[in-house]
N, C-alpha and C positions, 0 to 999 in steps of 0.2 A: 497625535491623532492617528487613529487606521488608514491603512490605507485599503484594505480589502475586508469583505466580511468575517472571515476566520480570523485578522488579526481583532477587530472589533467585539464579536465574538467571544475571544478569549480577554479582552480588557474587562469586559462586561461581567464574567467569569470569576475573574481576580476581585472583583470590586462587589463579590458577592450577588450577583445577578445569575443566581444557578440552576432554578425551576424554571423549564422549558413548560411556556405557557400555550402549547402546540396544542393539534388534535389529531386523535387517529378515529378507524371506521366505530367506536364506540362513542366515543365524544356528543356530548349534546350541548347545545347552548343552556349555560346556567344563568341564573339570579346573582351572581356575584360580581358582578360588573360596578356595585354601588362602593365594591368595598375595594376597588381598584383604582388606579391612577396610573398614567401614561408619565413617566420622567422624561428620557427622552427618544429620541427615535434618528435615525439615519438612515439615509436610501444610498444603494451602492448602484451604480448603470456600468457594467460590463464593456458599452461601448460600439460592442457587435451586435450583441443579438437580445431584442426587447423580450425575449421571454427568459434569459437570464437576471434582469433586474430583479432586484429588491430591497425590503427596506425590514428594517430590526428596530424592533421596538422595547424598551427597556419599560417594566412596568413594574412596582411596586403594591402592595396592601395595606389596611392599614392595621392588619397583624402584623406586619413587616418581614413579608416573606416578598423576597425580589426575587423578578425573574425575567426571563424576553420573549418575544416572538418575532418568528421570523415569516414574511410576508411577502409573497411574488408579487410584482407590480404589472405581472402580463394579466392575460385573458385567460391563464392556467388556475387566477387565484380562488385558494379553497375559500366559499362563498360563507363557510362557517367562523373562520379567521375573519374574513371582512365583515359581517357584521358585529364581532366582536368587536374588532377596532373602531366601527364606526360608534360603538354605543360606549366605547370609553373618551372617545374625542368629542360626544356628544353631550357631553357633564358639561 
């Protein structure tokens, strides 16, 4: 098991989880959510400071292309990421 997100990260990496399923200032919510699936997910709490959390989500297609995201669990989080996640945990 990880202990921290870079070790996790990079297990996730090894095990072929290699498309960084991010967003940058182009990014738009797409339609492709139906062809997605959440495997698993893990939240890391730093301990100190709540706007350090977060949580990595390992998510697969059913092309079979894996890949992760990674997801602040403060009041910083990108609201495009969250509804993302929210509409894959909502299948």
């Amino acid at each position: 098991m990880a202990k921290d997100l870079a070790d996790y990260q990079a297990e996730a990496i090894a095990n072929g989880y290699t498309h960084n399923f991010g967003f940058d200032e182009r990014s738009t919510p797409s339609n492709i959510e139906n062809k997605l699936r959440i495997v698993e997910y893990v939240s890391f709490d730093s301990g100190t400071d709540p706007g350090d959390d977060v949580t990595m989500y390992l998510i697969e297609s059913t092309s079979g292309l894996k890949g992760y995201l990674i997801l602040s669990d403060s009041f910083h989080a990108d609201p495009r990421k969250v509804a993302f996640i929210d509409a894959l945990l909502s299948r």
